[in-house]
TIGU-676458 format. One record per residue (C-alpha): residue number from 1; x, y, z; residue in three letters. Coordinates in pm, whole numbers. Layout:
[NUM [X Y Z] ala]
...
***
This chain:
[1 [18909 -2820 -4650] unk]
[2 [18605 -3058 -4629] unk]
[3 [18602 -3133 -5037] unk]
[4 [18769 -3418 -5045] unk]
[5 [18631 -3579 -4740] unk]
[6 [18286 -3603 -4931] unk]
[7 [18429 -3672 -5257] unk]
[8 [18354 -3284 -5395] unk]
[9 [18505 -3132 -5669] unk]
[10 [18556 -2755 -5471] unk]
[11 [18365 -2597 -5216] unk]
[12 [17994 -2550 -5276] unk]
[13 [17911 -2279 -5062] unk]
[14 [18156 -2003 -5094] unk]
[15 [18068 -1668 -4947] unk]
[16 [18238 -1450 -5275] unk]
[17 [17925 -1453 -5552] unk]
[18 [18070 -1704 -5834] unk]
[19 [17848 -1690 -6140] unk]
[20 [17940 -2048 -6197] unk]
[21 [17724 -2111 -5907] unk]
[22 [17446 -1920 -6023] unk]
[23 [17086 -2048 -5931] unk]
[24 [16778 -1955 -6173] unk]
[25 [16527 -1975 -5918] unk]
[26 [16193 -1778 -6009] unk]
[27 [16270 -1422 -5823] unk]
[28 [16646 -1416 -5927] unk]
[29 [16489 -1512 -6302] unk]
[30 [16263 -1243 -6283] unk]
[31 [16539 -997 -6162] unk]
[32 [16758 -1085 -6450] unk]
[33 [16481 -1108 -6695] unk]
[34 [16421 -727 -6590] unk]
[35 [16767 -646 -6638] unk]
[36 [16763 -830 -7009] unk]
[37 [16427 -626 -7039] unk]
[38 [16627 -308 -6995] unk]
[39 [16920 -424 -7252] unk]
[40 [16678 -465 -7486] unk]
[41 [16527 -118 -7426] unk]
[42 [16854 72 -7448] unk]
[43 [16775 321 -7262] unk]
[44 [16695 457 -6921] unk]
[45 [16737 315 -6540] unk]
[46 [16647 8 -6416] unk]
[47 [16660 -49 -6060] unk]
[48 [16729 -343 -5873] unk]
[49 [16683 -393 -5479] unk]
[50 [16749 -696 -5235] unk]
[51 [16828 -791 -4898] unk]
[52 [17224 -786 -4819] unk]
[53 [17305 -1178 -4960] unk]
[54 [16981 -1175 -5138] unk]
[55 [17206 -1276 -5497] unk]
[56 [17210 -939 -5623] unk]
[57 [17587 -903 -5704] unk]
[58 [17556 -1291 -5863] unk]
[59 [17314 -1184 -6096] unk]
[60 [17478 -873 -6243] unk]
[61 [17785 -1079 -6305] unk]
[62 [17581 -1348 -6449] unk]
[63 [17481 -1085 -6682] unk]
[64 [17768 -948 -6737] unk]
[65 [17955 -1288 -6828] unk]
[66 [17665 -1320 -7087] unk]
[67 [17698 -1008 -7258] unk]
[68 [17754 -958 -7635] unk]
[69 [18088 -771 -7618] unk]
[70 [18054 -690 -7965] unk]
[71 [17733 -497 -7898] unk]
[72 [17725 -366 -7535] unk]
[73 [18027 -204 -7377] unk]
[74 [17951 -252 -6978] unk]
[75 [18099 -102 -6686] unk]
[76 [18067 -219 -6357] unk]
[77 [18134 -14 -6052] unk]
[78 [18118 -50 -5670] unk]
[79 [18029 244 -5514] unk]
[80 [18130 353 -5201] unk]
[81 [17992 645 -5069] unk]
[82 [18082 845 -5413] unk]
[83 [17963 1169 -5426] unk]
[84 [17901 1400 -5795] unk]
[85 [18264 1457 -5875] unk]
[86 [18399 1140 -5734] unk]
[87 [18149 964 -5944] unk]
[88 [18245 1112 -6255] unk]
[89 [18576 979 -6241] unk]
[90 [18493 652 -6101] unk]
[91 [18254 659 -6422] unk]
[92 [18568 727 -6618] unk]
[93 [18766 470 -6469] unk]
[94 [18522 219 -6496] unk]
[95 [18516 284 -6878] unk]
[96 [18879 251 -6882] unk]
[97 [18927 657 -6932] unk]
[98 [19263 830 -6778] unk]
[99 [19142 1045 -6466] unk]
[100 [19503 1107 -6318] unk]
[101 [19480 1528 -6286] unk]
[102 [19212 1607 -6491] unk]
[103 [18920 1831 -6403] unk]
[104 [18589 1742 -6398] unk]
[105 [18517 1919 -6684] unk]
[106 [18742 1779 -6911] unk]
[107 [18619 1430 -6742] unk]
[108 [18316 1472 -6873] unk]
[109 [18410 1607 -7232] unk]
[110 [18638 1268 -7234] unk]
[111 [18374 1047 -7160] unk]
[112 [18076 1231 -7413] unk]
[113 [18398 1171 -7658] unk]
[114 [18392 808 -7557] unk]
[115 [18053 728 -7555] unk]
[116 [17990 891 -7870] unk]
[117 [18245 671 -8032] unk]
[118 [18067 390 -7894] unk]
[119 [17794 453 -8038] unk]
[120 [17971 489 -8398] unk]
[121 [18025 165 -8369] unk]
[122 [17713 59 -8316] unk]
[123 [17756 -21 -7988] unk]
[124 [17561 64 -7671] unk]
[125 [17721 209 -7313] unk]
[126 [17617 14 -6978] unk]
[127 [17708 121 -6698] unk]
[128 [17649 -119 -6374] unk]
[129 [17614 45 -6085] unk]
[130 [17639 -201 -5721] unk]
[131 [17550 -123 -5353] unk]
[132 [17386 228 -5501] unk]
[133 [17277 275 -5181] unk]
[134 [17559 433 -5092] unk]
[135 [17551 719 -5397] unk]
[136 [17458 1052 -5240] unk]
[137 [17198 1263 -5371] unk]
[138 [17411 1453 -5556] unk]
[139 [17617 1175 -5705] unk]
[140 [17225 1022 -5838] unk]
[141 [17171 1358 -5994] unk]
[142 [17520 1328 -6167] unk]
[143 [17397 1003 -6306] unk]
[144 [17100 1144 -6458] unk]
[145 [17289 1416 -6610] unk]
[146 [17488 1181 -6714] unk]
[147 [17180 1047 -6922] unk]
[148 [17153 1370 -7085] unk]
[149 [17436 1224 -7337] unk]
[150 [17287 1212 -7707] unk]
[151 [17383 1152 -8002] unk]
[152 [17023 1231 -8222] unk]
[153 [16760 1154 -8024] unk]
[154 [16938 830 -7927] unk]
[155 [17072 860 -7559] unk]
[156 [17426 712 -7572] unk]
[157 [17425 577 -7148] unk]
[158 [17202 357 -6995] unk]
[159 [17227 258 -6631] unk]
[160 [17119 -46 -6375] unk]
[161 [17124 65 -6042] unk]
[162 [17156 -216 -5803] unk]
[163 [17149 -207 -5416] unk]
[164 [16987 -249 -5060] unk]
[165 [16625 -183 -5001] unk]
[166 [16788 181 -4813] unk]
[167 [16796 258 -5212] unk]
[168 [16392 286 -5269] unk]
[169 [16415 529 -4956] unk]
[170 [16655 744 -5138] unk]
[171 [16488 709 -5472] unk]
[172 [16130 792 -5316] unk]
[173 [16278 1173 -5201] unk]
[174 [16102 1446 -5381] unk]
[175 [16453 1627 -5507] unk]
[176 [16464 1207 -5732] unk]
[177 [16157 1331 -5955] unk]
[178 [16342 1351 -6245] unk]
[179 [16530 1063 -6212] unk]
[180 [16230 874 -6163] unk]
[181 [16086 962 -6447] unk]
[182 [16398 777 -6642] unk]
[183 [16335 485 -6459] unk]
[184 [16185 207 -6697] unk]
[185 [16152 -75 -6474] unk]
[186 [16233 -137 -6040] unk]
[187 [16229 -481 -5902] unk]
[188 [16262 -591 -5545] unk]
[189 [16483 -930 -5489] unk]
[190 [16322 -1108 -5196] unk]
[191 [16427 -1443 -4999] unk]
[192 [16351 -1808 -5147] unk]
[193 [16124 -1938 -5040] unk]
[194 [16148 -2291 -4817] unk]
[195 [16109 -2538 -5169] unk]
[196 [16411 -2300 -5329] unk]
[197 [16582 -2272 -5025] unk]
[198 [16597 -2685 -5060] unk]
[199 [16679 -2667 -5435] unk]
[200 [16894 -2400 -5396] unk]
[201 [17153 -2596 -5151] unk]
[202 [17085 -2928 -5407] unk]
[203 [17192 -2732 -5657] unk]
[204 [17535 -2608 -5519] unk]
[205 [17575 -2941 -5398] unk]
[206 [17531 -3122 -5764] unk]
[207 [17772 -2838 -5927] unk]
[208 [18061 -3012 -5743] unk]
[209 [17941 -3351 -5787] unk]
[210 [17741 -3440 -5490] unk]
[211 [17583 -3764 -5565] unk]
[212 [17282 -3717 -5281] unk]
[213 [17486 -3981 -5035] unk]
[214 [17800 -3854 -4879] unk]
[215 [17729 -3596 -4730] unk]
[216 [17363 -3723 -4625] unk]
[217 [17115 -3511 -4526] unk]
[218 [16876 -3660 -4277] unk]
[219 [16472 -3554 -4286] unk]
[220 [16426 -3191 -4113] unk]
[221 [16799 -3087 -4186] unk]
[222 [16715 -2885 -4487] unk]
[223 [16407 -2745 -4296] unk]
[224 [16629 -2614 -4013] unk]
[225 [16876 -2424 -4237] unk]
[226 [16592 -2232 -4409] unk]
[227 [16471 -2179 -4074] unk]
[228 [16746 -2023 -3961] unk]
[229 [16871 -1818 -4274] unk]
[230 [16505 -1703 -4369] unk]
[231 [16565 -1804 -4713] unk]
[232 [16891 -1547 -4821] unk]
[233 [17088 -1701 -4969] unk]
[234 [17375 -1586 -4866] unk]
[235 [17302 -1675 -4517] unk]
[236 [17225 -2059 -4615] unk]
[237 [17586 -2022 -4764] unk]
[238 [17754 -1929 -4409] unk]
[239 [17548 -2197 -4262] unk]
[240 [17533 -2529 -4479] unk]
[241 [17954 -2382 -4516] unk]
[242 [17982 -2476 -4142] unk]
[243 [17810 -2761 -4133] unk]
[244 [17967 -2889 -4412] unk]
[245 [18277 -2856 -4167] unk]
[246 [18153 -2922 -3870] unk]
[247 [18077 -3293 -3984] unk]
[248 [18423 -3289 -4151] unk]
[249 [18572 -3234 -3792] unk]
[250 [18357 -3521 -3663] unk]
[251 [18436 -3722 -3913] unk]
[252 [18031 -3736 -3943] unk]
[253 [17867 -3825 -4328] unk]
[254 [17532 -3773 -4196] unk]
[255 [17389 -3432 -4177] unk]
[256 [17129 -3360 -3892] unk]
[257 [16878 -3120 -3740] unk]
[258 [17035 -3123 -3430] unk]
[259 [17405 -3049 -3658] unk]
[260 [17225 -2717 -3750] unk]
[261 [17107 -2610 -3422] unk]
[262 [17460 -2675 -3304] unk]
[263 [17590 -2473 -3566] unk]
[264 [17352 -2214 -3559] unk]
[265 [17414 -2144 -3142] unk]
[266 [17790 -2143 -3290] unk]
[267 [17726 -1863 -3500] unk]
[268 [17494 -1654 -3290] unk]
[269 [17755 -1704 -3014] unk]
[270 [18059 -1612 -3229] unk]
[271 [17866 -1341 -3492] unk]
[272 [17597 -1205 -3285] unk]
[273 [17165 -1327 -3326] unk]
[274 [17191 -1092 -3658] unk]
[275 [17232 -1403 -3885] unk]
[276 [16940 -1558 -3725] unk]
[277 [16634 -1583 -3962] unk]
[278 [16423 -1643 -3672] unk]
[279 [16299 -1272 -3617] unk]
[280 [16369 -1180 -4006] unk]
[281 [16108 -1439 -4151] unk]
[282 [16070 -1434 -4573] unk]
[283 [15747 -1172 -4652] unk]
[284 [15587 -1365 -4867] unk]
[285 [15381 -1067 -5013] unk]
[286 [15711 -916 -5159] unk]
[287 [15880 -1172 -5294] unk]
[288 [15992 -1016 -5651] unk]
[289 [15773 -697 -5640] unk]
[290 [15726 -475 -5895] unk]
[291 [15497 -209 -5969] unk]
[292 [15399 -15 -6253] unk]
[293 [15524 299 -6075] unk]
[294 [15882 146 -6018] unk]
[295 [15970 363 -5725] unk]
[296 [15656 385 -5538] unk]
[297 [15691 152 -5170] unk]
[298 [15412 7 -4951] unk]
[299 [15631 135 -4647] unk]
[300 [15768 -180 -4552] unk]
[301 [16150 -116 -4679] unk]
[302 [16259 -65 -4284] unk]
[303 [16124 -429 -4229] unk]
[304 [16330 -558 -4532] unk]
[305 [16633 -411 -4474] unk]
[306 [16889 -625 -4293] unk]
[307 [17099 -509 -4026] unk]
[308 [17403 -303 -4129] unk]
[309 [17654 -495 -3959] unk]
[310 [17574 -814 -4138] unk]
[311 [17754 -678 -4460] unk]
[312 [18085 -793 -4223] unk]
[313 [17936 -1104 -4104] unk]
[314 [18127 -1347 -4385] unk]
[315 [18428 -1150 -4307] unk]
[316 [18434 -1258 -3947] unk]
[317 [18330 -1603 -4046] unk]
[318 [18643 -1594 -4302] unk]
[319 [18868 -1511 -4072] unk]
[320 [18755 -1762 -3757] unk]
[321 [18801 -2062 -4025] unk]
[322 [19136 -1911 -4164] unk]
[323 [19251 -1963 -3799] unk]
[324 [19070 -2263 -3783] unk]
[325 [19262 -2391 -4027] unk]
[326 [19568 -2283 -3931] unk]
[327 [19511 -2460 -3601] unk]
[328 [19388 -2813 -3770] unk]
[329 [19759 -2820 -3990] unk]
[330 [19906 -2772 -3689] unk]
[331 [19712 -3066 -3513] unk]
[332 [19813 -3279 -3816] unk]
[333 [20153 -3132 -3785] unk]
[334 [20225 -3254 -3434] unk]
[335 [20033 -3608 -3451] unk]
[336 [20274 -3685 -3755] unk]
[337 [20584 -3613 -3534] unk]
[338 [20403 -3777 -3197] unk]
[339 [20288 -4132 -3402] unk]
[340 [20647 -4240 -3464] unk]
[341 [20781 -4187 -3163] unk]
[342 [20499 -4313 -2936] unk]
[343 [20572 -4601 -3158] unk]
[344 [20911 -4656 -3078] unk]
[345 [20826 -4625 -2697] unk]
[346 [20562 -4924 -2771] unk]
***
């Protein structure tokens, strides 16, 4: 709506992860130098975790869009509340397997067939697994059986489990022992911090041809978006998205500190003081943890974890600028039929 106002080439700040967008900052390089870590391994879990709009989901298609289709074959699947059998044929499906009335026996004989034809060809099984969170215990256990697939001594699935921090909770339960024990490496995606936060919205900006003048962005402005969006990404997407429209609306070029207080009353007004950053400030002291023991916490998930109902926050915001929209095209609608005639009048 506001591209061509400022001379852009699309919109920079889309809520949907685009890999074309993709920012390399230092914890999101670490996270995907983890998951090229357990490529090159073959085997096992790895386990990724991150706030809700950390840039998990960008990552793994990042990856994904890099991958040597002549020597992985990668699923990726988005659970939702899946339990054992469910998962088996999502598995399936994922893989590209039939699952229309078959039994979960025969599921599983298909896809041991599949994967050990895979592996004939010298090829290696991923499967991706996003918002894990939601797996029940019993559909984790199926995934470790899962594991259990060999051909030799050479196991023909490995698996990246990516979610919310809720998934170290489940992990850490004693009845996960086993599945621990499989995974080779765990990493934690924090915020940016306030100097990525900066580079991070540059960056966006340059991919669609910002030349650093139109928009402007006045001393402090930059400051007062990471101050409200804590550093997550996706948050500084919702924000510098409205602002971006905001001035549009004005017919303003110049971005301000005041333009992101405005906008950020806006959103707690409209969205609830979830999206606020104010009283979820960046821990510094676990940005991009690891541990040798991948599954072993410090207790401090709860205070990482955002709130549930922000997972629907872009989908409110999506809908208020759909109508938005629809409103504005009206406007335009009407002043094209009023100019004439007020002309004639004149």
């Amino acid at each position: 709506m506001y591209e061509s106002f400022f001379g852009l080439s699309g919109n920079p700040f889309k809520l949907s992860p685009d890999p074309d967008f993709y920012y390399d900052s230092p914890i999101h390089k670490r996270a995907y130098a983890y998951l090229e870590y357990g490529l090159y391994q073959g085997e096992g879990f790895i386990v990724i975790t991150g706030e809700v709009g950390a840039g998990k989901t960008t990552i793994v298609r990042n990856l994904l869009a890099h991958l040597d289709a002549s020597k992985v074959v990668a699923a990726h699947l988005v659970s939702t509340m899946l339990d054992a059998d469910d998962l088996v044929r999502a598995v399936c499906a994922a893989f590209g397997l039939p699952t229309r009335g078959t039994d979960k026996g025969s599921l599983l004989a298909e896809l041991e067939q599949f994967l050990k034809s895979i592996a004939l060809e010298r090829k290696r099984a991923l499967l991706i697994v996003d918002e894990a969170q939601n797996l029940t215990a019993r559909a984790i256990e199926e995934l470790r059986m899962l594991s259990n697939f060999q051909i030799s001594d050479r196991g023909l699935l490995q698996s990246f489990l990516v979610g919310q921090p809720e998934l170290r909770k489940v992990m850490q339960h004693p009845s996960m022992q086993q599945l621990r024990q499989r995974v080779i490496a765990s990493y934690h995606l924090g915020a940016l911090d306030r100097q990525e936060s900066i580079r991070y919205i540059e960056h966006r900006m340059l991919h669609v041809g910002w030349k650093r003048q139109d928009p402007t962005f006045e001393p402090g402005t930059m400051d007062a978006i990471y101050a409200f969006t804590a550093g997550i990404p996706r948050r500084i997407n919702l924000v510098c998205n409205r602002l971006l429209l905001s001035a549009f609306l004005r017919d303003a070029h110049v971005l301000t500190p005041d333009d992101v207080g405005t906008v950020a009353d806006e959103l707690k007004e409209e969205l609830g003081p979830t999206t606020s950053g104010s009283s979820d400030k960046p821990d510094r002291s676990n940005h991009g943890r690891d541990a040798t023991d991948p599954l072993v916490g410090n207790g401090d998930e709860a205070a990482l974890a955002a709130p549930e109902e922000g997972e629907h926050l872009t989908e409110r915001v999506v809908r208020l600028e759909k109508t938005l929209t629809v409103v504005l095209n009206t406007l335009r609608r009407l002043v094209r039929v009023i100019e004439p005639a007020a002309r004639q009048e004149s």
